[in-house]
N, C-alpha and C positions, 0 to 999 in steps of 0.2 A: 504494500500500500504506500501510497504518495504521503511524507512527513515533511513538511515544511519547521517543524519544534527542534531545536537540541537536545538532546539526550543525553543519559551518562555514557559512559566509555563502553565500547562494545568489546569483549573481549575476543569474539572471532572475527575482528575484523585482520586481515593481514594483509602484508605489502602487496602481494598480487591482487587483492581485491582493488587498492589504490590503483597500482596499474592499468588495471582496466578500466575504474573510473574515470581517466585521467587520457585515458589513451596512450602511455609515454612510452610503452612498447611498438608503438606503430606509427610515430613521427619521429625525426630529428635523426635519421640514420643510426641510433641505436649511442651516441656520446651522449644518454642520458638515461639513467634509469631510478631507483629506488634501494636504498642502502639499507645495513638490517638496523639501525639507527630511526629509519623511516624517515630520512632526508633523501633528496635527490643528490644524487652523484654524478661527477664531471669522468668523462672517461677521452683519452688523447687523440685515438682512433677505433676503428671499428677492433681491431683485432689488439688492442691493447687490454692487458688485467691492470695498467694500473689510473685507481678513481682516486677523486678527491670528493671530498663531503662541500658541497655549496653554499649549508647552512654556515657551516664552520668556517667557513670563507669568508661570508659575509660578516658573522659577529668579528672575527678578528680583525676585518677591516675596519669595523666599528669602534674598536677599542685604538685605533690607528687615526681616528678622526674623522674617518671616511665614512660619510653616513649614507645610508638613501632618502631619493633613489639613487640607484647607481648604474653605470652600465661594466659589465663583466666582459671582457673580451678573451679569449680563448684562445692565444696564438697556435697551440699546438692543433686544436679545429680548422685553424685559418690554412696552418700549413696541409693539415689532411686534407680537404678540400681541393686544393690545387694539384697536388699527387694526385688524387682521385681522378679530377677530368683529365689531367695527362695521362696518366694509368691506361685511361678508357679506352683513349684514340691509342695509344702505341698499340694497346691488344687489337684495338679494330684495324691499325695498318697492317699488323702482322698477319690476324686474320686473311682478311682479303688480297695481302700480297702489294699492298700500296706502294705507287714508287715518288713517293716526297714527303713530306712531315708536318705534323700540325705543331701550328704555334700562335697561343691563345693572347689576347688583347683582355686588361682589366678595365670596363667603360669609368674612368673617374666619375662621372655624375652619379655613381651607386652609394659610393662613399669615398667621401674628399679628406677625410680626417687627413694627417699628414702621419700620423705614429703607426695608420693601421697601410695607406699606401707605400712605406717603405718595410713596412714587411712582408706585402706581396709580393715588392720588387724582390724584396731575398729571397722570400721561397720559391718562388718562379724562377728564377736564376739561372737553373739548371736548366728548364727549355727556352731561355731568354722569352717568358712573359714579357710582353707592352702592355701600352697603355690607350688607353682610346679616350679622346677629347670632344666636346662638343663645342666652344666657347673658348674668347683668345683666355679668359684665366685659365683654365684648367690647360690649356696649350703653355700656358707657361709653368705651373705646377710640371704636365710631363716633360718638359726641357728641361726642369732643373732637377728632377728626384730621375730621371730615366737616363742611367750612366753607362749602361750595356749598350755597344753597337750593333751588337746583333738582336738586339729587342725593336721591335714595329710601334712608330708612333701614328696610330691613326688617326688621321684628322676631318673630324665629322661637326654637321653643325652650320648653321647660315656662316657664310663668310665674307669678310669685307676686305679690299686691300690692304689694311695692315694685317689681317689675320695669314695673308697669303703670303705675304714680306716675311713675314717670321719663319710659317713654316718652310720654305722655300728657302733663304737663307741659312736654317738647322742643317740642312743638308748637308754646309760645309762645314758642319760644326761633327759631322761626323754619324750624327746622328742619322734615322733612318723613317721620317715623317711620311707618309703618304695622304697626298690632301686626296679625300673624296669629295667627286663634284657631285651636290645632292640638288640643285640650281642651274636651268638652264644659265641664266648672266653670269654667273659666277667660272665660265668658261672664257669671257671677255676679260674677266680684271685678272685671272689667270696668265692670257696668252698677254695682257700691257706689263705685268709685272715683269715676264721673263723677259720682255723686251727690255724695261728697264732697269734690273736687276742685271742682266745679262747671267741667267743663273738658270736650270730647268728645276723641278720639284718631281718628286716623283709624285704618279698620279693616279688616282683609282675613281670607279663610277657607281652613282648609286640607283639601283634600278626599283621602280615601281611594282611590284609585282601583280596579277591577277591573282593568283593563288588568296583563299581565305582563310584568316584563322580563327582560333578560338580561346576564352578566356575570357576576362575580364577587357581586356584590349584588342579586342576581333574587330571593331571597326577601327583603330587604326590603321590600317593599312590599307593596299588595294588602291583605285584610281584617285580615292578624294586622301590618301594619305598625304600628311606636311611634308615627308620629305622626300626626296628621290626623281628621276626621271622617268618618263611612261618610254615604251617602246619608239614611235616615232619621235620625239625628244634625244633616246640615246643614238640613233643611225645619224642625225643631224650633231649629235656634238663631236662623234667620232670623225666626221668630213672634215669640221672647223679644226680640230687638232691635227690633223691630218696637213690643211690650208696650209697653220703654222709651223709646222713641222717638230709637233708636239707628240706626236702618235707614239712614237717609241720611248716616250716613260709613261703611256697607261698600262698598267701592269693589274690593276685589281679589279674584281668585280664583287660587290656589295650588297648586299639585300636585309631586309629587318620585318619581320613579321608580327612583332608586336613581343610584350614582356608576357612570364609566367604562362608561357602556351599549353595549357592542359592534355594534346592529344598530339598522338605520335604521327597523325594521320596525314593532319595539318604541316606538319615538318615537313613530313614525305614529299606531297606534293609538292611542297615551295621548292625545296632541294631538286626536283626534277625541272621546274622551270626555271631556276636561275640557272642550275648546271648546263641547260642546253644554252642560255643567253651566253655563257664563258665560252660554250666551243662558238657562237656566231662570232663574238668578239672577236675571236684570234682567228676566224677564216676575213676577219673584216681587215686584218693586218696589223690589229694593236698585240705586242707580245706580252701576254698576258702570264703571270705568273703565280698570283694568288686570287682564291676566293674567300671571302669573309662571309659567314650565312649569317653576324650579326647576333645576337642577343635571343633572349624567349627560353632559351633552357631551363624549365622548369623546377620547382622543388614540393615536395609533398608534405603540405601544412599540417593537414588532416588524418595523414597517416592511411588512408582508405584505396590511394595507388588506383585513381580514376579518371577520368576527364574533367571531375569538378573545377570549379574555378580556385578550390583550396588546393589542389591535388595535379598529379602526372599520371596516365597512364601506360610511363614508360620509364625505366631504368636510365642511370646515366651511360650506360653499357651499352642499351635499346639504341640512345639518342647517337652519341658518338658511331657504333656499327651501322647506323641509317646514312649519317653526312659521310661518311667513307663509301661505302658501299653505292651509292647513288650518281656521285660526283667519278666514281672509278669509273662506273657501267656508262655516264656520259659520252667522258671523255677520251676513253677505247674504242667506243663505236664511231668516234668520229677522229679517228690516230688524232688527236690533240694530248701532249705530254701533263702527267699528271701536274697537280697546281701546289703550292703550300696552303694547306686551309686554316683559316687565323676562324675563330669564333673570340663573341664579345660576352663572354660568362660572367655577369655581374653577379645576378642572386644566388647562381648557386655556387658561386666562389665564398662570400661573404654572409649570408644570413644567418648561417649555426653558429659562429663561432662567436655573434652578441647574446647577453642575455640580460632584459632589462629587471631591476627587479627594487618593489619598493614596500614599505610597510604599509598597513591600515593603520588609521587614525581613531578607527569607530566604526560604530554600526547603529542602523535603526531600521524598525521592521516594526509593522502591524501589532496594535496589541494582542496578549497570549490571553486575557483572561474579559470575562462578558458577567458580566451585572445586571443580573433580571432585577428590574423597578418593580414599582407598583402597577401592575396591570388593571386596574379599576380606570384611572382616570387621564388612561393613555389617550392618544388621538387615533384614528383608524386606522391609517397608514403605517404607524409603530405598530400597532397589532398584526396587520396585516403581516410586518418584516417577522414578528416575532413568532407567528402561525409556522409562518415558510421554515422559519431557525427546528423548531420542533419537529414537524413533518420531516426533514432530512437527520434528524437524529434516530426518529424511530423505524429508518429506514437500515431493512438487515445487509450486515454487510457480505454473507454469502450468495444472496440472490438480489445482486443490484439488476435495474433496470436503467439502459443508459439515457432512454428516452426521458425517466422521467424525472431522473437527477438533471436533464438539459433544461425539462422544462421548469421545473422550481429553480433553478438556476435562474434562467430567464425573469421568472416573478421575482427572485430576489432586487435583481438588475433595474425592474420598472419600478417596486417599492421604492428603493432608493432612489430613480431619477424622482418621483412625484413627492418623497420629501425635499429634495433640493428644489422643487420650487413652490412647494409649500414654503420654505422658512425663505427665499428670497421675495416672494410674496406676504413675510411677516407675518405668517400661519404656525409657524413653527419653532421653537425658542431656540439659543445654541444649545442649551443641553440636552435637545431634544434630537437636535442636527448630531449629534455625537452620538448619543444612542445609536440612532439609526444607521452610521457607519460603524459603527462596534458590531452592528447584529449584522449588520454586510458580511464583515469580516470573519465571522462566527458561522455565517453560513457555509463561505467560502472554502474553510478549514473543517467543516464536515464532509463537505465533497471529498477534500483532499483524502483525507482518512481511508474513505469508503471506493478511491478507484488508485488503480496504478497507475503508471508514468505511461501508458499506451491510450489509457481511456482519458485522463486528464489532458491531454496534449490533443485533446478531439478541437475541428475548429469552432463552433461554440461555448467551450469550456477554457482557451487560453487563458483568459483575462485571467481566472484564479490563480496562475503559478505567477504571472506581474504581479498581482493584488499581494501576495502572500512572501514572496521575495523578498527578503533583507537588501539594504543599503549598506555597500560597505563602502569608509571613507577612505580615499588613496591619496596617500603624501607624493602624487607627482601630477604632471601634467598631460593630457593625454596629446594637445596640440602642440607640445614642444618634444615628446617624447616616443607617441606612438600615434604620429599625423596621419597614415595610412587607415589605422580602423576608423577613424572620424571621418574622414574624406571620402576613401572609397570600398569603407566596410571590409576592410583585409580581416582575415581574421588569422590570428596570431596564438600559437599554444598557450593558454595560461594557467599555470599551475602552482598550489604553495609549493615553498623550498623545502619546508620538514613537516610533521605531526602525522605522517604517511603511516602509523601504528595504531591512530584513530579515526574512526569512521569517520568521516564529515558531514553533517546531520542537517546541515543547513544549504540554505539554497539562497546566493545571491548575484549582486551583482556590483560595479562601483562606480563611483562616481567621483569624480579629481577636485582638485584644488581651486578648479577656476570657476567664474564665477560665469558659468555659459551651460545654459541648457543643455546644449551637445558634449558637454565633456563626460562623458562616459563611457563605460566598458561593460557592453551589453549585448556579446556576440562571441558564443564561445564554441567549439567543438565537439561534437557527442555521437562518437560512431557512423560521423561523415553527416553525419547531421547540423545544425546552427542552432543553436539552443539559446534562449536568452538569459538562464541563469546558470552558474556554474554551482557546482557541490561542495563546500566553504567548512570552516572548523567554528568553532565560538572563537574569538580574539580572546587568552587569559587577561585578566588586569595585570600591568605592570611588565607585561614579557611580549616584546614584539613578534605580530603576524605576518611573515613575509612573503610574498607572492614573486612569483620569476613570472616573463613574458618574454618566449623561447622566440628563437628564430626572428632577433629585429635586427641584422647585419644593415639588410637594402634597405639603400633609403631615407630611414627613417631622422638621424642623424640630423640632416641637411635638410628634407622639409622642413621640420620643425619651427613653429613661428613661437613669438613670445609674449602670446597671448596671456594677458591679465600680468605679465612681467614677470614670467616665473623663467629661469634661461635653463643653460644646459646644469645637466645633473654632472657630478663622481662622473671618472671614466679611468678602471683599471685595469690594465692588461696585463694577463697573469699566466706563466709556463708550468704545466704539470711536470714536477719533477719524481725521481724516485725515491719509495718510500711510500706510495701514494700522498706525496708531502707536495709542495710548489711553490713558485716562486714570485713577488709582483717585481713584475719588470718596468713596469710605466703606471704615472699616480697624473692623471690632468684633472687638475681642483676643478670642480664647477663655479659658474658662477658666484659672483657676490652682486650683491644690489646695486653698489656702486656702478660696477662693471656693465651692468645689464641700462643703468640710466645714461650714463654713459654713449650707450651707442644714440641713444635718442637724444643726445644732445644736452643732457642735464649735468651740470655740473655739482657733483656732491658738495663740496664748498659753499658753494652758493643756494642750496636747499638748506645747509644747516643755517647760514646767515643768516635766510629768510625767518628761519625758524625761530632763531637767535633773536631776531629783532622781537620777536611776535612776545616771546617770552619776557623781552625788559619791559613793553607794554603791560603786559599783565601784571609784573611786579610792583609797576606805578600805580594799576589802579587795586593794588593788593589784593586781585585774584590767585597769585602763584606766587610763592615763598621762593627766597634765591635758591633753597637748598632743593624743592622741586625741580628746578628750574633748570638746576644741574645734572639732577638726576635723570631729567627727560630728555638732555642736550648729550648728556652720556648716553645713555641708552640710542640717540638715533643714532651717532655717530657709531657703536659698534655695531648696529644694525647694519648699517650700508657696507660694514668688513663682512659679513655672514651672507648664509646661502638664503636664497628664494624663495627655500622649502621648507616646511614647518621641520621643528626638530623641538627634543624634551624641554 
């Protein structure tokens, strides 16, 4: 049966029953599971024994001064990750007999941090990983952290004359840019620069594709997509290079089918149609040497290995063996020499290896207990509520009726609406208005009792499990921290860090710091399902409830706005060492107040003067004491040295 109440401790409840509540056997490629501690554990790679305790991570960082929220970075994840898609394709070269080599591009717009892109640069190393640009910053970001000549810098992205100055002069810096033309004009201030420059660039093309996809981002792409050239567009830019006697450094062909592409299906084809556009290219005379398939590599949030929009219904193994194998069978049938294949693997380089994770502040949820008044000298409509509260009590709980738990359902829902405008009609007293939501609520948590999570989840019965849902308070921001589920409904593993020994009785959801309807975290995972409340512990008094929120590598970072001025959190990057013990290797403070007013142009100095002033005023008209006066002028100033975030 459906319990929305907290309970005492279950004593059968066990670490595998968490598991499956939680799903964490079935997301995050397996560097997560449940310790006999009943913490979550951090593990290095797939085939590693050795974990670390996360909870234990976090308090110790606590006692370090590091509070949350925080984010947790997991270089030794960052590094598996990248093994991994290289891994894939050597087995798929080998496989299929491939005769050139893939070599991957990191899209800086995933994540810009600078601590976490020169760890990519090193762990990529070994197959000289690039980097891939959209924007002259981030062009300059990859000129100055990208030190390997034999790593690719891709250059993607609107471009203007200076953007093409740069990368075109990089050239002779050694480096190895490739501007892709995604614009027809953008082939004009190209062919004026080399003119005055007296310099070529190497050159690559971004094609339009027909092919559709799917996911969250299936209409990106296709005819009305922002970027890239349609078929008639690329035959016309390839003659203009040609004119200038540009044709022999187009060397790439490009394509992008959109992020988190759900189905392996949608790959297939794109891969078929760009691979034959790379053999027309080089029968067109441009010596063509790499293909880029771009981005879309998906990761499976959900754990359920589908087509959903949370999920993949293909292996990293799947993906890589398709872009080999498709791109061979091309380019043999038309003797065109195999290509280098660069991919732009943002999310699934980077999203395991963040993990954001922050305390509750609080809870509040529907009252637990219902006060029958005096029924003599009720109004009708309380009686009416309080008939319906009865009728669903004396209802047996082995032979329910779903029809007619729907329909007193119903009658409950109309009582209530005809008291709310009883009492804004002034028919109705407050105390009367509160009864009548108590006995809502009492109706509601009889239903609960009397159906499981199959019959409750009917769609005229929802409303009870929102009705009946705790509020939990969360010490972060969701629009600076996890912009993606506010924007566009990402949903994201979220799980507590420990208490994984007892059942979790309650059922809720949270709600941030900010002072915005929308900040909330009301979108969670449940056997490939979206559920609106998750399965939650009581918070003890005194002992912090921690919640992780797995898989926010993409992205998220860098959306993040500073809604209600709350800025970035703690960011610690930490190497599992041996011993199952570890290391932090990088500590970047979050914000302070200062810092965050700061960008908006306020000068701390001059908030306290203001403030300063305001205070000798009140002392003249002897509303504030000097010694207040100091202690408030104290207090702001070491405010504005402190975090965002609420803290003890």
């Amino acid at each position: 049966m459906t319990n929305f109440e907290p309970k005492k401790l279950n004593k059968n409840w066990t670490i595998k029953d968490s598991i499956s509540s939680y799903n964490i056997d079935q997301w995050g490629d397996k560097y997560f599971s449940i310790n006999a501690k009943g913490n979550i554990s951090v593990t290095k790679n797939i085939q590693s024994g050795k974990k670390i305790d996360l909870f234990k991570v976090v308090k110790e960082l606590k006692s370090r001064e590091i509070n949350t929220p925080l984010i947790i970075r997991f270089n030794d994840i960052l590094k598996d990750r990248i093994n991994s898609l290289h891994d894939a394709f050597l087995k798929a070269i080998k496989t299929y007999k491939y005769k050139n080599i893939y070599q991957g591009v990191f899209p800086i717009k995933c994540n810009q941090q600078k601590n976490l892109l020169e760890k990519i640069i090193e762990f990529g190393s070994p197959w000289n990983l690039g980097l891939e640009v959209g924007s002259k910053s981030e062009l300059l970001i990859g000129l100055a952290l990208l030190e390997n000549q034999n790593s690719l810098l891709i250059c993607n992205g609107y471009k203007d004359k200076k953007y093409i100055e740069i990368a075109t002069l990089a050239r002779k810096l050694g480096k190895k840019p490739i501007i892709v033309i995604e614009q027809r004009d953008e082939v004009k201030r190209i062919i004026q620069v080399v003119q005055n420059l007296n310099a070529t660039p190497l050159l690559g093309i971004r094609a339009k594709l027909s092919s559709k996809s799917s996911g969250r981002w299936s209409k990106s792409v296709g005819d009305n997509s922002k970027f890239g050239l349609s078929i008639p567009e690329i035959v016309s830019t390839i003659k203009e290079l040609k004119e200038a006697n540009l044709i022999n450094e187009m060397k790439l062909l490009h394509f992008h089918i959109g992020s988190q592409i759900s189905d392996i299906a949608v790959i297939k084809d794109a891969l078929q149609e760009a691979s034959q556009i790379y053999v027309e290219l080089s029968k067109l005379g441009a010596p063509m040497e790499y293909i880029d398939v771009g981005g879309g590599l998906g990761i499976d949030y959900d754990g359920t290995k589908t087509s959903s929009s949370t999920s993949t219904n293909y292996s990293l193994q799947n993906y890589a063996n398709d872009v080999i194998a498709t791109i061979k069978d091309s380019c043999e049938l038309n003797d065109i020499d195999h290509p280098t294949i660069i991919s732009e693997s943002g999310r699934a380089i980077i999203s395991h290896c963040s993990v954001l994770i922050f305390n509750v502040l609080g809870t509040s949820r529907v009252s637990s207990k219902l006060q029958i008044y005096d029924e003599k000298n009720q109004s009708l409509i309380i009686s009416n509520l309080l008939e319906t509260y009865y009728e669903l009590k004396k209802l047996n709980n082995k032979k329910i009726n779903l029809s007619q738990i729907i329909e007193l359902w119903n009658d409950t829902k109309k009582f209530k609406e005809d008291c709310l405008v009883s009492f804004r009609l002034g028919f109705l007293s407050l105390e009367e208005r509160a009864y009548a939501e108590e006995l809502t609520w009492a109706c509601a948590k009889e239903i609960a009792k009397k159906l499981n999570n199959d019959e409750i989840n009917h769609p005229d019965l929802y409303e009870i499990t929102e009705t009946l849902g705790s509020t939990y308070y969360a010490n972060l921001s969701i629009f600076k921290s996890i912009p993606d589920s506010w924007a566009i409904n990402q949903i994201f593993p979220t799980v507590p860090i420990h208490r994984h020994l007892e059942e979790p009785f309650c059922k809720g959801n949270f709600a941030d710091l900010t002072c915005d309807s929308d900040g909330k975290l009301n979108s969670f995972i449940d056997n490939g399902k979206i559920k609106s409340l998750l399965n939650l512990h009581k918070p003890e008094q005194n002992k912090d409830y921690l919640i992780g929120i797995f898989m926010t590598g993409a992205y998220q970072e860098t959306l993040g706005n500073f809604h209600n001025l709350f800025g970035n959190t703690n960011v610690v990057h930490i190497d599992i060492t041996e011993n199952n013990s570890y290391k932090v290797k990088n500590i970047i403070k979050e914000d302070t107040k200062s810092e965050i007013l700061q960008l908006l142009d306020y000068s701390s100095d001059s908030l306290v003067e203001s403030i300063r002033i305001n205070t000798e005023s009140a002392i003249e008209q002897k509303k504030l004491s000097i010694e207040e006066a100091r202690k408030l002028i104290d207090q702001i100033e070491m405010s504005l040295r402190k975090s965002s975030y609420l803290s003890e």
